[in-house]
Every structure is written in structure tokens, then in C-alpha cells.
N, C-alpha and C positions, 0 to 999 in steps of 0.2 A: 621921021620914022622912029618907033619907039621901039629900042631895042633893049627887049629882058635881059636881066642880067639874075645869074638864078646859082644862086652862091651853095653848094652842099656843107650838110652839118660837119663834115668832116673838117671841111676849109676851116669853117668857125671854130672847132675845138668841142669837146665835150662843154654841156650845159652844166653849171652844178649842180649839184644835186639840193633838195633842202634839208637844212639839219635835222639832224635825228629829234623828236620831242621825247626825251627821255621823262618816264615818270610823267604820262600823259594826264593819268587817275589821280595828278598830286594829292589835291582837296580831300580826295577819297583815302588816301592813305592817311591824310595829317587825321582825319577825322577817327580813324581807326586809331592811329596814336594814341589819341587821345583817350578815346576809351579806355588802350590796355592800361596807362597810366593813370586813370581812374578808378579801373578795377584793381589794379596794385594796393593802390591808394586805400582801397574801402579794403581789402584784404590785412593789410598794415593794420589799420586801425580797428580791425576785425580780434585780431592777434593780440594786439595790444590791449584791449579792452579785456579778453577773457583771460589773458595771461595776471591784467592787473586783480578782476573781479577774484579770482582763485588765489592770487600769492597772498590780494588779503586777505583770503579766508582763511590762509596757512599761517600768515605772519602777523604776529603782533607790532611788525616795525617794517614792511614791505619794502620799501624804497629808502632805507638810511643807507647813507655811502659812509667812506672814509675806512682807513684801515683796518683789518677784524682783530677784536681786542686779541691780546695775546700775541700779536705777529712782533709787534718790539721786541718783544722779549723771546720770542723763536720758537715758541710753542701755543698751540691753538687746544685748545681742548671742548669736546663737545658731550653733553650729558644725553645720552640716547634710553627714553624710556620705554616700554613695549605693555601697553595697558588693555583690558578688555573690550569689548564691540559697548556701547549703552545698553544697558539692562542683564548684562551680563552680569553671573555673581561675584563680585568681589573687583567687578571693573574700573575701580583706582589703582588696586595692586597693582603695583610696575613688577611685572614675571620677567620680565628682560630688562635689566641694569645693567648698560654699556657707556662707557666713557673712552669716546673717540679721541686720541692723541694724535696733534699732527704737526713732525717737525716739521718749520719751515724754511729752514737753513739745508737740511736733508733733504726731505722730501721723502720722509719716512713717517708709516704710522705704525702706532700700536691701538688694538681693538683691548680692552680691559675691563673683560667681563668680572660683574661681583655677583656672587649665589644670591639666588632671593632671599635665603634663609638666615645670610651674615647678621650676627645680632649687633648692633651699633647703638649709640645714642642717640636717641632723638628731641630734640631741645623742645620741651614744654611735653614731653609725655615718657620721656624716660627713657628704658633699653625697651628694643622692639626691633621686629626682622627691618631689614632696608629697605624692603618693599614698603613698607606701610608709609614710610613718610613721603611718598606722593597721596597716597588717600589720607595722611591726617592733615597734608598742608600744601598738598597742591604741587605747582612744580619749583614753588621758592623756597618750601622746606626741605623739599628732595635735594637742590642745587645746593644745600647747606650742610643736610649730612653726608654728601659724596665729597664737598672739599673737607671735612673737619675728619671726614673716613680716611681719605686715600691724601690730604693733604696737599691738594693741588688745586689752584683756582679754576671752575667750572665759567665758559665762556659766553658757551649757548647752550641752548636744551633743544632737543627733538623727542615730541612725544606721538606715538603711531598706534591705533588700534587694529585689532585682527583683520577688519572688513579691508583696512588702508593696505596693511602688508597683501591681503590676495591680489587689491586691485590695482596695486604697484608693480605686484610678478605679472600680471596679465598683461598688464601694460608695453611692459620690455620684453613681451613674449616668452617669459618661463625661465626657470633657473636650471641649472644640470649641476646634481650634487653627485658624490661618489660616497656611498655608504656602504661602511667597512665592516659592521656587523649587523648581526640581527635583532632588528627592532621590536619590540614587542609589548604594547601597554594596554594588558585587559582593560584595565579601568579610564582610557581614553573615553572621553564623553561624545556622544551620538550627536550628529549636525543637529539634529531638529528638538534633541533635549538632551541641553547640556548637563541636568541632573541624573539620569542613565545614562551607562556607560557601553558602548558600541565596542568597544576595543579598536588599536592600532598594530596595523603587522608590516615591516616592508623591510624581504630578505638582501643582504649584500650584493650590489652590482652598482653600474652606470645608468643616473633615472633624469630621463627630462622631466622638471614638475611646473603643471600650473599652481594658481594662484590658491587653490583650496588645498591639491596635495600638497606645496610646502608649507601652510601653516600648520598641515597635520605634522609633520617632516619636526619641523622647530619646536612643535609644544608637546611631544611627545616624552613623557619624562617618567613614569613608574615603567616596573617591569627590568625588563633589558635596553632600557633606553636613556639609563647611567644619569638618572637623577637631574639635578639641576646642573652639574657639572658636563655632561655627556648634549644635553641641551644647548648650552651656552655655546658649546663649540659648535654643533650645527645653526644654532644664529649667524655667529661669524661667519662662516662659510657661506650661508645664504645673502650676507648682509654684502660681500665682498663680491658675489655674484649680480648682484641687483646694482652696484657702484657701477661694475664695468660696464655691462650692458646700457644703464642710463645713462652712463656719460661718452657713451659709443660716438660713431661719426655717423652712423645708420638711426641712433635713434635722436640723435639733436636738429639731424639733417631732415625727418620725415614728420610734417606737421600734423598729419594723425597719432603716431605716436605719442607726436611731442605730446598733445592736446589729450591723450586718454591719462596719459603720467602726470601732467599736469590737473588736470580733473581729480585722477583717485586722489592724490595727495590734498590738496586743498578741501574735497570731503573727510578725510580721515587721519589728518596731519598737522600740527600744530607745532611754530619754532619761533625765534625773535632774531632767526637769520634772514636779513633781507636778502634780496633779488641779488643787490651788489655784492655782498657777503660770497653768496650759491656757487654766483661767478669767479670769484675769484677762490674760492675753494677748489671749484673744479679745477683753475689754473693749478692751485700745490698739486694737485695728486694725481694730474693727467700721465699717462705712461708708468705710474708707480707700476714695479714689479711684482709679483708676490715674497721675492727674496728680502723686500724692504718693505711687510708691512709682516707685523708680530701679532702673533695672537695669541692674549695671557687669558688662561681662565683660572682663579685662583681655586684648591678645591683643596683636600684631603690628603693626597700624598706627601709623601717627606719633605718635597720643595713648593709644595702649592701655599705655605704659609697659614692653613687655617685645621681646626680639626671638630669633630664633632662633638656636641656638646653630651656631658655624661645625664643631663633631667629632662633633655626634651631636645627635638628636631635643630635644634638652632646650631649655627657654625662660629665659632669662636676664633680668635687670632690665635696663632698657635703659641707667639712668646709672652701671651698675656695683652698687651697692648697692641696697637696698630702703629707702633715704631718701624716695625721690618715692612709692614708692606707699604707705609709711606715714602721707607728708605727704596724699597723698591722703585715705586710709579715713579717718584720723583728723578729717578735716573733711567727711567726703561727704555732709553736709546741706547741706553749703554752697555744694562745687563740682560735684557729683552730678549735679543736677538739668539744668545747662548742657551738663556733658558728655557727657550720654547724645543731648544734641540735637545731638553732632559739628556745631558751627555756622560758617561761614564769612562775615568779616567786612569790607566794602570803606571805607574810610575814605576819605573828601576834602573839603579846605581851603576850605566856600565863603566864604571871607573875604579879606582883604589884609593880615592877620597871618601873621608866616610862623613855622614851626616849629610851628604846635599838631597836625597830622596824627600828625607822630614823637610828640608829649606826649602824646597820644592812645593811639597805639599802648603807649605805655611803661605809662600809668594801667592798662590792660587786663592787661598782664603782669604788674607788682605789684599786683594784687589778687590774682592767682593764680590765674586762669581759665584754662581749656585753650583759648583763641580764635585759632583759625585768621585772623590777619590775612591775606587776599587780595591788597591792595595800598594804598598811600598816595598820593594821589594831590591833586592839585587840581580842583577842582569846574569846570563849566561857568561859571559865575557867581562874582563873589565878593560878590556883594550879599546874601547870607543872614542879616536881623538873628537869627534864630534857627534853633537847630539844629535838623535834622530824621533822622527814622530810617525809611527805608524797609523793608519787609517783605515779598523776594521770596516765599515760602514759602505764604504763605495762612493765615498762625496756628499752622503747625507748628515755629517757635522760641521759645515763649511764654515759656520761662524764660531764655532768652536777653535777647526783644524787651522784658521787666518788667526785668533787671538794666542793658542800656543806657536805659531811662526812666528808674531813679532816679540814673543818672550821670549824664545830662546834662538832668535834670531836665525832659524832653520830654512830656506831658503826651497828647498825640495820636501815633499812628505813621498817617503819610503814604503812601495808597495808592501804589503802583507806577503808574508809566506804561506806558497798556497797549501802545503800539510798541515796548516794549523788549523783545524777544524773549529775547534772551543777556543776562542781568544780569551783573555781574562778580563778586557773591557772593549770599549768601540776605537777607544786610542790607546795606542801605550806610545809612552813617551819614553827612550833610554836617554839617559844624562850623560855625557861626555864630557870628555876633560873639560871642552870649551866652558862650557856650563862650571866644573868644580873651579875652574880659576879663578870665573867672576865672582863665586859665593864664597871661596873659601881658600884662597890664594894663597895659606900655608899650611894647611892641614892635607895631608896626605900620609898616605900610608902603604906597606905594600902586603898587608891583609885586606881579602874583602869582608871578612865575617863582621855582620853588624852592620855594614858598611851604606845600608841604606837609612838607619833609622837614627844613628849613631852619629 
């Protein structure tokens, strides 16, 4: 008898189950892989190829590595010239003469603009404005009279025509200046003939500009648009705007930008800074503030070092030779900083020490600051055990109001009195005892007449 025996799944236990095939479509995805990683691939070398075709067309020396000259020795300098579109008249002339300083121990620059019309030497053709010597010899006789000018070895050159500057602002999507007066140059020349004049007008305010309005913006110069001196300064400002934005995280990051900036320049741009150079450039000056970058335009007033010439258009050194303003450049990390703040300074005696007001005055001069002394005078009081530094200004002489703290080793600056309507300068410094001890530790007296000059 065959007796079934008939066992339920339960008795037996669950069956396993079969494993999961995870990643069924493998094949299918490695082969997708492959692809993205091909298309990467051809994109790379997509990038690379147009990056290289255009840095050559920019750089006479693309791809040299190694330190950028000047970095030993802690100063970088670059010769920035701003010349005509082709067929333009007069399109050698460099109308923008800028020589970029950049410490690299700071991480400070100075922008150090020279009038086109500074008359200088030009070796093999004599005196002639400083523009010309790009049109009589290109950019090696330029590089030659800006060191033998300003006395400081020139590193690199950057040389930009108009077409380059609009298609550089269009590039980094537009610049925003703030223009403080009214601009106004009848004889501004017409887009379509530069020999008629269209005129230029654009009233004070806040202006976003593209790439056409800011070359009108920067070449604007008769009229009310303050010469080549009033010019130079709206370059800087454009030139500092065009910095930031191209070295943004928005614009290195997005390779259509990257590829229009990179385009305009390699048509309209010409340096003998390589790729490695750009790079490492951009390192010095990533996060510069604008408190640490100086902008000198040398020009006509008392402290601009140059003055009009008595027979003709030309700007001449103001002490005869180009001694002060080499003694300048050559230190403009130093005295830079004060003198862009044009600052005006009122000294007085509040003590019963006579003569420290003049000692005062003198300590200012040899140090070699450009400080508009105001007047010397004697204080209301002579009871001031210590000296103090007032600051008509509101915090807009900082590099000023920081170099008299560590002279007279003043620790706090002393709010303004608010009745005093008419200050007699932006700071007034009174002198305290502190101050008469260290100049003049036995001369005292208990008259103050005299007592500042004396």
C-alpha cells in the first residue's frame, strides 16, 4: 500500500528567495559611461584647443611658466597701453598710459596713470608727448620711455584697442560707474565718422554701461569731461570694474562667458604674459579690497607733480626733471596710499612748549608725505597732557588718520565738536605735552605767545 506522505510548505520553511540582480542594464550603463566620458573628453579638448588658438593670438609667449619677473624682488609692474581700432586716425597713439603696480608681499596695487600729453624723451627722436613713442617704436620704445620716465623697470605690456575694450565689457556683462559731474564733449566724434563730431552728454548718477557706452564714458575728454586728467581717472575706475567681474567666481565658472572674454581679447589684445603668468596674477589680487588698490593720476594741481607748459599743450615736471615723480613711483606703497586722500592738515601747540608746531610741521615733510599743512598755530588751551587728532572727514582720511596715530602714538582719534561748522582742515592735530617731551625735553616755557612757530 502506498501511502502519501504530502509534507506542507510550511513544515519545509520558506524557499529563498533569488537574489536581487541589481544593475540588470549593466552593459547598458557601462556603455553610457562611456560615452559621458567621451563627451567630457572631446569638450576638454574642445576648450583647450580654443583657449590655446586665442591666448596665441593674445600672447607673444602663451605657455612660458616660471616666476613672473619682478616677483623676487616684490614688485610686479605692467605697462597698460589703450591705442586706436585699425584705420583709426592716429591708431599708434597710446591715449591711455597706465602702468599697473602690484605688490606682492601686500597684495597691494597702485593704477599710475601718465597724461598723454607728458612731454618726455624719446630716444632716437627727441622730446615728444609719451604717447608717441608707441607709434614711433612700437611697444619696446614705449617699455623704454615709461622706465627711463617713472624709473621703474616695466615687466609686461598689455596693449588694448577700442573694439577690445567694448568686447571685453560685453563680455563680463557691463560695468556700473558712478559719475559725479556733468559730462559734456561737443566735439566727441560720431560712431560712423570719427572726423564729425556728434558730441558726448551723460548727467551725474548711477549708470550700468555696456560695451559702446563705456568707451564713450573713458574717451570723453574736452568740454566738462576735465581733460586727460578727469579721463584717466574714469579708466581706472572702468579698468577696476572689468578686474572684478572677470576674475569673479560667475564669470571663470561659466564657459560661455569664459569663451566671449576670452574671444574679445585674443582679437583685440596683445601681452607677452602667458597663461601661467594670468594665473598667477589673478592669485596676487584675488580679494584685493579697494582700500588697497591706489589710484595716482598725475595732473596739474599743487601735488599732481606736473604743470602746463607756457608754448604749447604739453605737460612738463613740475621741479624741472622727473626726480619727484620717480621718487614718488618708486615708493607709491608707501606714499600712495595718503596721497590719493589729497588730505589737509591744521596743527596747534596745546602746550607751553614753544616751537613743537614748526618740529611738527618739519617731521611731516621729511618723511616725505604730500601733507597739505593748513596752518600752525596755537591751541585754545595749553593744558593738553596728551596729544590729540581730530577727524573732520567722517573716516574718509584713514590712511592719513592711521599714519598721524603711529606718529604721535595717539591710540583714539577725538570726535569733532559738533558747533564747529567751518573746520580749519580735514584734521587738526593739537600737540601735547607727550609730543613736547619727545621733541624738545627742555625747552618749556610758561608763555604761549609764539609758541607754535617758535
Amino acid at each position: 500500500m502506498n501511502d502519501e506522505i504530502i509534507i506542507s510548505q510550511d513544515e519545509l520553511g520558506s524557499s529563498p528567495k533569488p537574489p536581487k540582480r541589481r544593475w540588470r542594464n549593466w552593459p547598458h550603463w557601462r556603455r553610457a559611461l562611456k560615452w559621458l566620458g567621451f563627451t567630457v573628453l572631446l569638450v576638454i579638448i574642445a576648450v583647450a584647443a580654443f583657449l590655446y588658438i586665442n591666448v596665441a593670438k593674445i600672447s607673444v609667449n602663451p605657455f612660458g611658466f616660471g616666476d613672473l619677473k619682478g616677483e623676487s624682488s616684490g614688485r610686479v609692474n605692467i605697462l597698460m597701453l589703450g591705442v586706436g581700432d585699425p584705420g583709426h586716425a592716429g591708431e599708434e597713439l597710446s591715449d591711455t598710459d597706465i602702468v599697473l603696480s602690484i605688490d606682492t608681499q601686500t597684495h597691494q596695487i597702485a593704477v599710475i596713470s601718465v597724461p598723454r600729453d607728458t612731454q618726455v624723451d624719446i630716444p632716437g627722436y627727441g622730446d615728444g608727448k609719451i604717447n608717441n613713442a608707441n607709434a614711433d617704436g612700437g611697444v619696446p620704445l614705449a617699455e623704454t620711455v615709461f622706465q627711463n620716465t617713472l624709473g621703474i623697470p616695466i615687466d609686461y605690456y598689455v596693449k588694448a584697442n577700442f573694439t577690445g575694450l567694448k568686447e571685453v565689457v560685453d563680455a563680463v556683462g557691463g560695468v556700473d560707474v558712478d559719475n559725479t559731474t556733468y559730462l559734456s564733449d561737443p566735439s566727441y566724434p560720431c560712431d560712423n565718422n570719427q572726423y564729425a563730431s556728434c558730441g558726448y552728454t551723460l548727467p551725474p548718477g548711477h549708470y550700468h554701461l555696456n560695451g559702446e557706452e563705456t568707451l564713450k564714458y573713458v574717451r570723453c575728454r574736452e568740454g566738462t569731461c576735465g581733460n586727460d586728467f578727469g579721463r584717466a581717472a574714469r579708466q581706472q575706475e572702468v579698468m577696476e570694474q572689468i578686474r572684478e567681474r572677470a576674475t569673479s567666481a560667475g564669470t571663470l565658472s561659466n564657459p560661455v562667458t569664459l569663451g566671449k572674454l576670452v574671444s574679445a581679447a585674443g582679437n583685440n589684445i596683445q601681452t607677452n604674459l602667458s597663461l601661467s603668468n594670468l594665473m598667477r596674477l589673478e592669485q596676487l589680487t584675488k580679494g584685493v579690497g579697494s582700500s588697497n588698490i591706489f589710484n595716482i593720476v598725475f595732473n596739474i594741481t599743487s601735488d599732481g607733480f606736473l604743470v602746463q607748459s607756457p608754448t604749447n599743450s604739453n605737460l612738463l615736471p613740475a621741479d624741472g626733471t622727473f626726480a619727484a615723480i620717480q621718487n614718488f613711483v618708486q615708493n607709491v606703497f608707501k606714499y600712495g596710499p595718503i596721497w590719493t586722500e589729497h588730505p589737509t592738515v591744521a596743527i596747534e601747540n596745546g602746550t607751553t612748549t614753544t616751537g613743537i608746531g614748526g618740529k611738527f610741521k618739519q617731521q611731516l615733510a621729511d618723511d616725505g608725505y604730500d601733507i597739505n599743512v593748513a596752518s600752525v598755530s596755537d591751541a585754545l588751551a595749553s593744558t593738553y597732557a596728551t596729544s590729540e587728532i581730530i577727524d573732520y572727514t567722517g573716516g574718509k582720511r584713514p590712511h592719513t588718520v592711521a599714519y598721524l596715530e603711529g606718529l604721535l602714538n595717539v591710540k583714539k582719534v577725538t570726535a569733532p565738536p559738533t558747533s564747529l561748522v567751518d573746520p580749519p582742515a580735514n584734521i587738526v592735530v593739537i600737540l601735547g605735552a607727550d609730543y613736547a617731551a619727545k621733541v624738545s625735553p627742555t625747552s618749556t616755557s610758561s608763555s604761549t605767545s609764539n609758541s607754535a612757530t617758535q
